[in-house]
N, CA, C and O atoms as a DFTB+ gen file, in Angstrom:
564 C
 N C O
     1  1      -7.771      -7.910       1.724
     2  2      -7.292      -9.187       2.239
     3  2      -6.195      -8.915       3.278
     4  3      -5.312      -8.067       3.144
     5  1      -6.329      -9.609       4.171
     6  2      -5.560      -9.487       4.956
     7  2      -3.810      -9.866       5.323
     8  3      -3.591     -10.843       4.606
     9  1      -2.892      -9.636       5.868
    10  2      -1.592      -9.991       5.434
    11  2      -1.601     -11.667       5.848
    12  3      -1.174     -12.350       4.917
    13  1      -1.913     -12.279       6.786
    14  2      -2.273     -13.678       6.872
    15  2      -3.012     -14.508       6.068
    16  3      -2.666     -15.679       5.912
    17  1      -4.236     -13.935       5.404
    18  2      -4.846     -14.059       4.224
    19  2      -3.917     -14.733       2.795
    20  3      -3.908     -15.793       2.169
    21  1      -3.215     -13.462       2.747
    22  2      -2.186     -13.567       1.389
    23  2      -1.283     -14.945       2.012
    24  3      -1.081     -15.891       1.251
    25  1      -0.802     -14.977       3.335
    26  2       0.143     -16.022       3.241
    27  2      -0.294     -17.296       3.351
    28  3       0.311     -18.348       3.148
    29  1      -1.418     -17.093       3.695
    30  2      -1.800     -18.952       3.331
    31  2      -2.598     -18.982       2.170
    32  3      -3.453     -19.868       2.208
    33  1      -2.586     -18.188       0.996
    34  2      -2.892     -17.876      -0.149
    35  2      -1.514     -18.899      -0.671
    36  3      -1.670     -19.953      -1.289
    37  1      -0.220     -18.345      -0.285
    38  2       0.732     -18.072      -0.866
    39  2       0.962     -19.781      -0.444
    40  3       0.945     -20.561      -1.397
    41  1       1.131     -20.247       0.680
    42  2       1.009     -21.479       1.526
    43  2       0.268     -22.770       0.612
    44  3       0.627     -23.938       0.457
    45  1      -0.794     -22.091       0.143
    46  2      -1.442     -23.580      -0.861
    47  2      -0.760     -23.276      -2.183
    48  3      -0.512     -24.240      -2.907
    49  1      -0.381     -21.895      -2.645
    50  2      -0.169     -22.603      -3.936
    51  2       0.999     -22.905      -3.767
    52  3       1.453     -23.078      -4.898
    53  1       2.154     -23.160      -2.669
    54  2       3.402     -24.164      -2.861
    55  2       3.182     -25.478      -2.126
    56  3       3.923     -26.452      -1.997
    57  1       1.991     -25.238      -1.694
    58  2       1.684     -27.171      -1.687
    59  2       1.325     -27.930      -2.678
    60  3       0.920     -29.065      -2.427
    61  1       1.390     -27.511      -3.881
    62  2       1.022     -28.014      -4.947
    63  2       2.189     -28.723      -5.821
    64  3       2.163     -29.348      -6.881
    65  1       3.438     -28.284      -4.735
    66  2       4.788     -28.478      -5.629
    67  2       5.312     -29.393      -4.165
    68  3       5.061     -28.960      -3.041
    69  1       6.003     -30.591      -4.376
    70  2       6.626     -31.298      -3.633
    71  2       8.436     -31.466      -3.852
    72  3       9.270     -31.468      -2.946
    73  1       8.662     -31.582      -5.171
    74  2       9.947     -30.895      -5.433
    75  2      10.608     -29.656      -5.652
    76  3      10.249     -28.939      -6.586
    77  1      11.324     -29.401      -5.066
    78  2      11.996     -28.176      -5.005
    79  2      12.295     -27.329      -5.990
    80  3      12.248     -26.101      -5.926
    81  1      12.675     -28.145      -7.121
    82  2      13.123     -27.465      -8.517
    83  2      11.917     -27.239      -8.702
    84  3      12.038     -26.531      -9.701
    85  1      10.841     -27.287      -8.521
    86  2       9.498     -26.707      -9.051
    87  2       9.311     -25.335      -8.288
    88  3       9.087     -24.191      -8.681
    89  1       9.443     -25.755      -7.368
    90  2       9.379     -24.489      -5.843
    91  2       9.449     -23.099      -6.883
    92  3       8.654     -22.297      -7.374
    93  1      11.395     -23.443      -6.884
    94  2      12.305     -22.610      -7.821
    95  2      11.271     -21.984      -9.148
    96  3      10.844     -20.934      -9.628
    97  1      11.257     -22.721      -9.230
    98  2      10.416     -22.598     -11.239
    99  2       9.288     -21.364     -10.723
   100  3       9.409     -20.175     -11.018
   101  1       8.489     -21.783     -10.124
   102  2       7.134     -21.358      -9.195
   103  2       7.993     -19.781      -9.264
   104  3       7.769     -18.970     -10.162
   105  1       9.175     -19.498      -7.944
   106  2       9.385     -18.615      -7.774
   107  2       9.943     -17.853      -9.009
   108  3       9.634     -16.667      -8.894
   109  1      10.388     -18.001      -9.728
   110  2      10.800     -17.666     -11.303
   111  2       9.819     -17.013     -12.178
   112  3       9.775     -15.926     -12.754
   113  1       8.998     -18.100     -12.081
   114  2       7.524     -17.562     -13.294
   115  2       6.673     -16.255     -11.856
   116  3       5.764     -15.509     -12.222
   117  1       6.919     -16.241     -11.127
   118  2       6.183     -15.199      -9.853
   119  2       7.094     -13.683     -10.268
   120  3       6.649     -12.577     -10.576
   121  1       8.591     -14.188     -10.122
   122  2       9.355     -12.874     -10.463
   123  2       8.942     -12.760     -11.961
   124  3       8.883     -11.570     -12.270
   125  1       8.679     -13.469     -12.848
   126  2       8.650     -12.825     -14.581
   127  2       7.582     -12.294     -14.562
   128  3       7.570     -11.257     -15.226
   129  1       6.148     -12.681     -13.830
   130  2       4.955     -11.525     -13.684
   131  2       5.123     -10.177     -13.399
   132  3       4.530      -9.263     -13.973
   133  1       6.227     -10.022     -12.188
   134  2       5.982      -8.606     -11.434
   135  2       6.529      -7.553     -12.433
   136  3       7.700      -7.613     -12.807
   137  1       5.586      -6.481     -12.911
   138  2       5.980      -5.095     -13.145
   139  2       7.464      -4.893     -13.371
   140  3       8.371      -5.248     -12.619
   141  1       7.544      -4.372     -14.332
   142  2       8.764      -3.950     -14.312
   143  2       9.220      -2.233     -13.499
   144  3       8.815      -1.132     -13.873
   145  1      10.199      -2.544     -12.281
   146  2       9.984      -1.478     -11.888
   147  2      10.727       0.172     -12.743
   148  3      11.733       0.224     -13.449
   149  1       9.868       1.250     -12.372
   150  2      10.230       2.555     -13.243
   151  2      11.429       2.717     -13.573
   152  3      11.931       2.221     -12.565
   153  1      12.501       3.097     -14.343
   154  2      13.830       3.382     -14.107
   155  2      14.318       4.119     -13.425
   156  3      15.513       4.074     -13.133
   157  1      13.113       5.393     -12.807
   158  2      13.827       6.626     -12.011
   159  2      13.785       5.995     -10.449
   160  3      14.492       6.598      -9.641
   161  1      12.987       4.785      -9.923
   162  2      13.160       3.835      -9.368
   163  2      14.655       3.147      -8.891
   164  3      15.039       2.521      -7.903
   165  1      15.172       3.547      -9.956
   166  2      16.625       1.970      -9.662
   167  2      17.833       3.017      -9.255
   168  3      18.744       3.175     -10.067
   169  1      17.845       3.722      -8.023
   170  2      19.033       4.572      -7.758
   171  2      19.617       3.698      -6.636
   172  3      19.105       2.644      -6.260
   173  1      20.844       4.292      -6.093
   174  2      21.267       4.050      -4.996
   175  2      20.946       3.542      -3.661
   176  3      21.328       2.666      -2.885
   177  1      19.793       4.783      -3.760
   178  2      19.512       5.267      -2.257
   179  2      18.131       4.050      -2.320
   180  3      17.893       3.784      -1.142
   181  1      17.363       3.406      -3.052
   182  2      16.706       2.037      -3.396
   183  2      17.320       1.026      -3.319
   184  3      16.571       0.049      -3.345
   185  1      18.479       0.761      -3.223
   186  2      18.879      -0.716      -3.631
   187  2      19.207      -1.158      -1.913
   188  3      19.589      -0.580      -0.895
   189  1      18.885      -2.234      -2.232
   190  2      18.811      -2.990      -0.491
   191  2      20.091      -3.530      -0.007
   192  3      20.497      -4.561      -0.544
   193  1      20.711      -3.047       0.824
   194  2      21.870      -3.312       1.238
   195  2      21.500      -4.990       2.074
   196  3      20.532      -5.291       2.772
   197  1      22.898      -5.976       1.580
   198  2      22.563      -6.910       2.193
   199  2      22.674      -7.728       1.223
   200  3      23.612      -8.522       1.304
   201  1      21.879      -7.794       0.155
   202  2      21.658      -8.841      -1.009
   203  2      22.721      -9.206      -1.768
   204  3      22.507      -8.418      -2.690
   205  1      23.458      -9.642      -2.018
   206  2      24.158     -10.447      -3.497
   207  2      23.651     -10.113      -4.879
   208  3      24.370      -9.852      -5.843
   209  1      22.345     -10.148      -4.868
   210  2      22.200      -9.575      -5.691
   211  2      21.882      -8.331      -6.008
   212  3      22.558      -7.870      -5.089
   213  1      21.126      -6.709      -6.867
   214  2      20.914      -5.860      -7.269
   215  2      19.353      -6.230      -6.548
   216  3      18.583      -6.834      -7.294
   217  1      18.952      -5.967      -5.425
   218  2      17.315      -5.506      -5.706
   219  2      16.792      -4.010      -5.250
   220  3      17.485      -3.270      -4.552
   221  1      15.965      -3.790      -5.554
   222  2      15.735      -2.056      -5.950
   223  2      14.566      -2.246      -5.284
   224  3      13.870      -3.136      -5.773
   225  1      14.012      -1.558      -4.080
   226  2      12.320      -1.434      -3.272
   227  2      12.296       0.015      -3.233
   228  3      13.083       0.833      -2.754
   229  1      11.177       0.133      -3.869
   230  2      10.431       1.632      -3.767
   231  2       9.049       1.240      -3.163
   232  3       8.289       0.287      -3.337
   233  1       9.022       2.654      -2.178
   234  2       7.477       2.235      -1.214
   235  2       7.011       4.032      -1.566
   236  3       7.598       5.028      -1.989
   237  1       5.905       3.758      -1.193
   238  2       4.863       4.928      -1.326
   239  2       3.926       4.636       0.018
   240  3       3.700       3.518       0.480
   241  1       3.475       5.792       0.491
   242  2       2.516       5.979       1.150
   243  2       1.432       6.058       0.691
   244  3       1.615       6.889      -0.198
   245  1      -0.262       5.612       0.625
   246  2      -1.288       6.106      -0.679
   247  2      -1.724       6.891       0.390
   248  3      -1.276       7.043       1.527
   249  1      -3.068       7.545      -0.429
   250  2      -3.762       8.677       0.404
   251  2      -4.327       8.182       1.260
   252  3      -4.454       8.891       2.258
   253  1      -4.877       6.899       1.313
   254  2      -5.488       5.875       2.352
   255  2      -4.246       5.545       3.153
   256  3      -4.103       4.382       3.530
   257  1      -3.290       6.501       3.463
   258  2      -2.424       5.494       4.312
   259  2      -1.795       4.241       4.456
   260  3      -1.238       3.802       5.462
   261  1      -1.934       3.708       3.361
   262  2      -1.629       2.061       3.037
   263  2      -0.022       2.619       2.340
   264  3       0.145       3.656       1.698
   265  1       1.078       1.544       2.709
   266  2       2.264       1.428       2.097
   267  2       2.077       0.888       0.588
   268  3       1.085       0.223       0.292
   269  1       3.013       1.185      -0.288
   270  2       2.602       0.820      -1.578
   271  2       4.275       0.045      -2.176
   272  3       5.220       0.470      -2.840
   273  1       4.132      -0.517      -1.888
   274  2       5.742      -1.569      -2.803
   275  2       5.804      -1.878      -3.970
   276  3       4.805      -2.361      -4.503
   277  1       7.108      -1.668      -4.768
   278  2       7.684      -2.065      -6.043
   279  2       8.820      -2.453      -6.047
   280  3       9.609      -2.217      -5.132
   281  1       9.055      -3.023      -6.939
   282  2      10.509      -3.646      -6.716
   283  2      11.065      -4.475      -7.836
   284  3      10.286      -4.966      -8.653
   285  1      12.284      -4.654      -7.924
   286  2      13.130      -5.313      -9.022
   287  2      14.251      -6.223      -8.430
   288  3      14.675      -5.902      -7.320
   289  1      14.711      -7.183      -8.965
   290  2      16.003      -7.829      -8.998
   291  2      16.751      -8.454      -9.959
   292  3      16.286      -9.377     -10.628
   293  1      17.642      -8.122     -10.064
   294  2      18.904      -8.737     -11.309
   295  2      18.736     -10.405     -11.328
   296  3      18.935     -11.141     -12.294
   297  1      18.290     -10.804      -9.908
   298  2      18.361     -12.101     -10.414
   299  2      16.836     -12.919     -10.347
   300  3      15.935     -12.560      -9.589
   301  1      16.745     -13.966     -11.195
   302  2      14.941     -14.330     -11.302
   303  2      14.862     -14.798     -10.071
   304  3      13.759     -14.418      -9.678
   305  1      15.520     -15.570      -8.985
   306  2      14.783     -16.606      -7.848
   307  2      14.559     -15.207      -6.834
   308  3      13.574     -15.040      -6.116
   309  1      15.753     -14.229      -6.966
   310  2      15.275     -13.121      -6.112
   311  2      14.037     -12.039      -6.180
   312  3      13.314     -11.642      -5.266
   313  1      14.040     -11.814      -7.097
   314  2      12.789     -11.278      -8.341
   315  2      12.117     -12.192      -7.651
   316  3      11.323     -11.541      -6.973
   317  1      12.020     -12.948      -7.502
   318  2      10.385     -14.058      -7.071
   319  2      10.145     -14.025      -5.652
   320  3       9.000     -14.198      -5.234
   321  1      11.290     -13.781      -4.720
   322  2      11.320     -13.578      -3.534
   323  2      11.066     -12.391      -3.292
   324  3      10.786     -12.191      -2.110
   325  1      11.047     -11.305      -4.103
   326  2      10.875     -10.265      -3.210
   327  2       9.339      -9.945      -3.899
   328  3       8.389      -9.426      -3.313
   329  1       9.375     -10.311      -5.016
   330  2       7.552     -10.568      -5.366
   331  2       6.568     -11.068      -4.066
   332  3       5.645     -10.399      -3.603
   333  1       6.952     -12.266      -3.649
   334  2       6.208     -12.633      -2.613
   335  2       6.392     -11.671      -1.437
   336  3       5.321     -11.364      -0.913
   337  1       7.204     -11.260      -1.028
   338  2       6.991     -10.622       0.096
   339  2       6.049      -9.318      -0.321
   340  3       5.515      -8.719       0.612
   341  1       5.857      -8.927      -1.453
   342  2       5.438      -7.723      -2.075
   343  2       3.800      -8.477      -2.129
   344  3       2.842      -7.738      -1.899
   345  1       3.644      -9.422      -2.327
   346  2       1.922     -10.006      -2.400
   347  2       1.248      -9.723      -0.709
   348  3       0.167      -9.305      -0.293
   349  1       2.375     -10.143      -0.133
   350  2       1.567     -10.466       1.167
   351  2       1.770      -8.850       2.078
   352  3       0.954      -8.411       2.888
   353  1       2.972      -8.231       1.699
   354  2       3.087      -6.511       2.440
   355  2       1.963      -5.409       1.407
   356  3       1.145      -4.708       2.004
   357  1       2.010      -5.385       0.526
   358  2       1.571      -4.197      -0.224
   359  2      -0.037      -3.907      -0.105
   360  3      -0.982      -4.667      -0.314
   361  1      -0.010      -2.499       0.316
   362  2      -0.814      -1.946       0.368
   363  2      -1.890      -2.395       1.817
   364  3      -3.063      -2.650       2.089
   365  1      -0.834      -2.298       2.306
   366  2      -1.369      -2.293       4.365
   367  2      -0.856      -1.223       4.922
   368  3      -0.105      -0.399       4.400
   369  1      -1.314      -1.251       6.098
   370  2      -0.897      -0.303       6.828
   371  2       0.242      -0.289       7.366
   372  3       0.545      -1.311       7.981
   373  1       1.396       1.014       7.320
   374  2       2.351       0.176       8.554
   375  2       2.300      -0.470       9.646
   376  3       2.951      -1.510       9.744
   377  1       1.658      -0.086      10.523
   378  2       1.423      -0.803      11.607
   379  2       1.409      -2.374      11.289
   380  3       2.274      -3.215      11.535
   381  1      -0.136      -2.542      10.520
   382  2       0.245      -3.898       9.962
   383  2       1.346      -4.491       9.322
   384  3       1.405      -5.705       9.513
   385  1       2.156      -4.059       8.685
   386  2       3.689      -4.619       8.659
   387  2       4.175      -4.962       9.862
   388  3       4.249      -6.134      10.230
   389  1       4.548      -3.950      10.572
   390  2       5.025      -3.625      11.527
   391  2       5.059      -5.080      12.317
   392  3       6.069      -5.734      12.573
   393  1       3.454      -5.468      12.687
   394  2       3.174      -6.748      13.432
   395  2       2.965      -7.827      12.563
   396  3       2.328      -8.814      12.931
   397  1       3.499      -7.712      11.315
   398  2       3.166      -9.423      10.652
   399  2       4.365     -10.032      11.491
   400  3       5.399      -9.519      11.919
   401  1       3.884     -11.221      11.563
   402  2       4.377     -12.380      11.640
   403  2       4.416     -13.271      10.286
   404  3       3.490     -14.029       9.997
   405  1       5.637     -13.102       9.437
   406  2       6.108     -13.492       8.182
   407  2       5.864     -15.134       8.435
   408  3       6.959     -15.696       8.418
   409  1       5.059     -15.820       8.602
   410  2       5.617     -17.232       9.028
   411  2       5.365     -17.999       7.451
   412  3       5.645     -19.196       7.384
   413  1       4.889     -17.365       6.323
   414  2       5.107     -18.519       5.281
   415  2       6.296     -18.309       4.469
   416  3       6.230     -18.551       3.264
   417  1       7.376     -17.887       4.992
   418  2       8.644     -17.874       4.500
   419  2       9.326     -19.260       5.194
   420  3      10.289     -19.848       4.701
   421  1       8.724     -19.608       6.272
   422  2       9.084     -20.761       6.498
   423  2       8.511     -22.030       6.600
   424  3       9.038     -23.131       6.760
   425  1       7.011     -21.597       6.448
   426  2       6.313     -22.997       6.058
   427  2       6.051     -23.464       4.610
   428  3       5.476     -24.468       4.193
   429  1       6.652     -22.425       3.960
   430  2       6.398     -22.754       2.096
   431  2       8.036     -23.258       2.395
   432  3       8.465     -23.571       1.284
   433  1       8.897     -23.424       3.207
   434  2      10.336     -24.278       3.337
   435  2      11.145     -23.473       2.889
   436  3      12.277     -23.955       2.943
   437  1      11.115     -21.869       2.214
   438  2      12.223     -21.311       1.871
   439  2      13.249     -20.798       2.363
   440  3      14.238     -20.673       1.641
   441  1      13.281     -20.372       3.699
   442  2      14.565     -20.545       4.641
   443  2      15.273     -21.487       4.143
   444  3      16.035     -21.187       3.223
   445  1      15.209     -22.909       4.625
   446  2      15.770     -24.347       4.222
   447  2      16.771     -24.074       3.039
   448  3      17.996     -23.980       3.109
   449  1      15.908     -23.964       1.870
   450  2      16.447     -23.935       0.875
   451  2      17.144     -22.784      -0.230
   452  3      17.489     -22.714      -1.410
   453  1      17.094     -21.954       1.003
   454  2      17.624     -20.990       0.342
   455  2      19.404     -20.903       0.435
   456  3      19.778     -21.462       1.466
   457  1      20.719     -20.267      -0.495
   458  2      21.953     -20.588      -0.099
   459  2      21.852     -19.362       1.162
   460  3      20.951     -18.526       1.234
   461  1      23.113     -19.506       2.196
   462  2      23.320     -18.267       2.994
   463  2      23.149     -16.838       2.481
   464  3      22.762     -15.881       3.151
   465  1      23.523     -16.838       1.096
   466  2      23.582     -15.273       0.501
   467  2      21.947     -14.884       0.304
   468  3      21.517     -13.744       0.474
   469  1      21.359     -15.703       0.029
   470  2      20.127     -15.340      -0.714
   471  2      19.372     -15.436       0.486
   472  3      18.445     -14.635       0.363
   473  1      19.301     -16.005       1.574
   474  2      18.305     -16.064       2.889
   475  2      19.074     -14.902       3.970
   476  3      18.390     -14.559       4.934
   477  1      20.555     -14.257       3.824
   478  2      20.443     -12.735       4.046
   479  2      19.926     -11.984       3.684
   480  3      19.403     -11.061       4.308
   481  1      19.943     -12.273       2.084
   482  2      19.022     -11.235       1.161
   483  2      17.701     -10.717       1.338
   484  3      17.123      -9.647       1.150
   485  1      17.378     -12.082       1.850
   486  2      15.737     -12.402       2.169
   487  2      15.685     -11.350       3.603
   488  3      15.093     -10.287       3.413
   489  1      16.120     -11.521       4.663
   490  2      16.381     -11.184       5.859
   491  2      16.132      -9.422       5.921
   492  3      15.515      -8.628       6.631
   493  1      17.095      -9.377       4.614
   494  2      17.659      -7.681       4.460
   495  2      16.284      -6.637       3.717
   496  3      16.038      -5.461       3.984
   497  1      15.544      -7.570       2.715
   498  2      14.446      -7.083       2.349
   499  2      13.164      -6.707       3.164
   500  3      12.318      -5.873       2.841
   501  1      13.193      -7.551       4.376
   502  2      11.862      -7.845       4.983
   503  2      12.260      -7.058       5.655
   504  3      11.322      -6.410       6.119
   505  1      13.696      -6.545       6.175
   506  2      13.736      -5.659       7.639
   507  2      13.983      -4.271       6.820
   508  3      14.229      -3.386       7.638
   509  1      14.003      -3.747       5.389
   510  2      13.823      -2.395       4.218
   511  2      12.355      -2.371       4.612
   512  3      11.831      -1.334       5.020
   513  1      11.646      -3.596       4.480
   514  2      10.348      -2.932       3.897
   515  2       9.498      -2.680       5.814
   516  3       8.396      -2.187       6.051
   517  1      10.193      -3.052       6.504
   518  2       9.802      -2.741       8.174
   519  2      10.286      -1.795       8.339
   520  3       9.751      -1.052       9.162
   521  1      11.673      -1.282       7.576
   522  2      12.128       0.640       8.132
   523  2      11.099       1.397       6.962
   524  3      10.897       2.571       7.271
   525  1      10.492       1.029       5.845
   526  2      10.119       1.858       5.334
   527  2       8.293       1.991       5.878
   528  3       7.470       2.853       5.571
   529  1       8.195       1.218       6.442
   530  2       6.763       1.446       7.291
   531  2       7.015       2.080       8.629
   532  3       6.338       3.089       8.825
   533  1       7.659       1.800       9.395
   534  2       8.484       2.632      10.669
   535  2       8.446       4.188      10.294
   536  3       7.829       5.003      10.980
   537  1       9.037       4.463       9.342
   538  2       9.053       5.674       8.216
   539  2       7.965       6.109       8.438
   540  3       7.698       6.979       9.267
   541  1       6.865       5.285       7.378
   542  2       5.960       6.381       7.587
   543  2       5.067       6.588       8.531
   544  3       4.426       7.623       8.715
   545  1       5.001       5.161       9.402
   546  2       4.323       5.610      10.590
   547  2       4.755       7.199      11.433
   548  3       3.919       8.016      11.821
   549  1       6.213       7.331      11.565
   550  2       6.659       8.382      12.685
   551  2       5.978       9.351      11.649
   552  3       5.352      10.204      12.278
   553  1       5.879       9.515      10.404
   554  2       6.154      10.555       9.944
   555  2       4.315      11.147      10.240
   556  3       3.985      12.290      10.555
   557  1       3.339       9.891      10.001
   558  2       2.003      10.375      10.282
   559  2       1.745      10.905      11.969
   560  3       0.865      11.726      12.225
   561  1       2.623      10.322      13.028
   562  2       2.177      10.836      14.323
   563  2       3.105      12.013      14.673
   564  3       2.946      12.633      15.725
């Protein structure tokens, strides 16, 4: 599936919610699905500078060349945010990172409603998981 694919995947199922506190809820029960990430996972040199809260992104390269994302956060609405970005990035190519155009971060309204800390947060994750494809692109040419 493709990374546009996933986001208007992602696009209908928050049209299904018209109030916000549901949005929230939505993003909550999304972070309580995701994996719990490994513990040898949660170091330093993982945690995303930027956030308010604790979130931890580990990427892999697979043998197919596809980026591979995991990830954690201390807090549930962030946990749900970085879930979604993890539905619609994982397991593409860098390049394809590289050129998404993220646009259902703002047509599912979460910019809007996010506080300043948590839509840096947001900001700080999406531009980790663009150096960690940058990464491995240089590293394949």
């Amino acid at each position: 599936m493709t990374i546009n694919e996933r986001q208007d995947e992602i696009i209908a199922e928050f049209q299904d919610y018209d109030d916000w506190m549901d949005r929230y809820q939505l993003l909550i029960d999304l972070g309580n699905e995701q994996a719990p990430l490994a513990a040898e996972y949660k170091t330093e040199q993982n945690l995303i500078d930027g956030c308010q809260s604790r979130v931890w992104l580990q990427a892999d390269l697979t043998d197919e060349g596809l980026v591979h994302f995991q990830a954690e956060s201390d807090a549930l609405i962030v946990k749900g945010i970085v879930t979604l970005l993890i539905r619609v990035l994982d397991l593409q190519t860098p390049q394809a990172i590289l050129d998404a155009d993220l646009y259902f971060i703002d047509r599912i309204g979460l910019t809007e409603h996010l506080s300043p800390t948590r839509a840096n947060g947001l900001v700080a994750m999406v531009k980790q998981m663009r150096m960690y494809a940058l990464a491995f692109q240089a590293k394949a040419n």
